[in-house]
N, C-alpha and C positions, 0 to 999 in steps of 0.2 A: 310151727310144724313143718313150713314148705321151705324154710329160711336157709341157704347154703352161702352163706355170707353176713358175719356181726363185723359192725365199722362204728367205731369210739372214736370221737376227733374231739383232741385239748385245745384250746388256743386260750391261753390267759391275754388279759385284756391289758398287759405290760409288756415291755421289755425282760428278754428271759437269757442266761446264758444256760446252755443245759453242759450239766458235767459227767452224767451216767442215768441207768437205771435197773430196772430188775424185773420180773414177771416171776411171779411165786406162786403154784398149787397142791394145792391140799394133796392130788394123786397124778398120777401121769391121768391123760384120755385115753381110753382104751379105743378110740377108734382116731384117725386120721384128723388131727390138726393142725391149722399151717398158719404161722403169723408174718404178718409185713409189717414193717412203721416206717413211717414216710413222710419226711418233716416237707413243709408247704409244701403238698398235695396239688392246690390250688393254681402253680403256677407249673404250667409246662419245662422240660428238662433243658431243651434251650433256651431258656430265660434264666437259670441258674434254678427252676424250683424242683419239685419232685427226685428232694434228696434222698434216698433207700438206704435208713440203718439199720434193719433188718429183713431180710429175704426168703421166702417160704422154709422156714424152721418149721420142720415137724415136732408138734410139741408133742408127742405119744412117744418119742425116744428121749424124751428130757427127762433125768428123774425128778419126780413132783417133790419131793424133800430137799434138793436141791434148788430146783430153777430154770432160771437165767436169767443171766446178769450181763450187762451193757457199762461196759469202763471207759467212757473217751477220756481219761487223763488229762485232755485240753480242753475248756470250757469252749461252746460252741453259743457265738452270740446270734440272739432272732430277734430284733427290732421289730416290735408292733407296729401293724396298717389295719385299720380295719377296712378298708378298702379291698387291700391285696393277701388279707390273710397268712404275712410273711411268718408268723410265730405258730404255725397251726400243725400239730400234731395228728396224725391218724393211723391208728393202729384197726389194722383189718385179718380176721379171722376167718378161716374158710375149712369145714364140716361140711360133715356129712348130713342132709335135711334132717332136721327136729333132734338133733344133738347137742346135748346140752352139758357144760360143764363148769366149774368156777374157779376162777386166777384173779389174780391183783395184779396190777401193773402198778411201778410204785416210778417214779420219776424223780431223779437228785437236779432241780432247778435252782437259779439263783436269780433274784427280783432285781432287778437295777431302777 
């Protein structure tokens, strides 16, 4: 109810090239939501981590029949650490307190 911030972190526990993905809902939000995802979080941006593939996208202007959709046309290789968290995905959403909606994030990975 008090929540102004949902944080979803992947990390598969392999080697992953990632080549795209997609975020699909049911309706647009009618009220103000904003997504980031940001590949190893974990590792400060002078170290090479805290890569930003997507940047406060308001999703209430996205049509929900639609989408969006993430094309890297070039596979993007993330060597598993489980130490350093190098493969770890997070996807962070930020609403308005006790708003609630539902989307699928769908991920095009390739296992090495």
């Amino acid at each position: 109810g008090n929540a102004v911030k949902t944080v979803v972190d992947i990390e598969p526990p392999y080697n992953i090239c990632v080549a795209g993905g997609c975020l699909r809902m049911s309706t647009s939000p009618t009220q103000d939501v904003f997504l980031n995802v940001i590949a190893v979080p974990d590792i400060p941006v002078a170290y090479g981590g805290s890569k930003v593939f997507i940047q406060n996208v308001n999703l209430s202007y996205i049509d929900g029949s639609i989408g969006l959709n993430a094309d890297g046309r070039a596979a993007k290789q993330l060597n598993y650490s489980a130490a350093l968290h190098t493969n770890k995905f997070r996807f962070q959403f930020t609403h308005p307190a006790g708003y609630q909606f539902w989307c699928a994030v769908l991920m095009e990975i390739y296992k090495q």
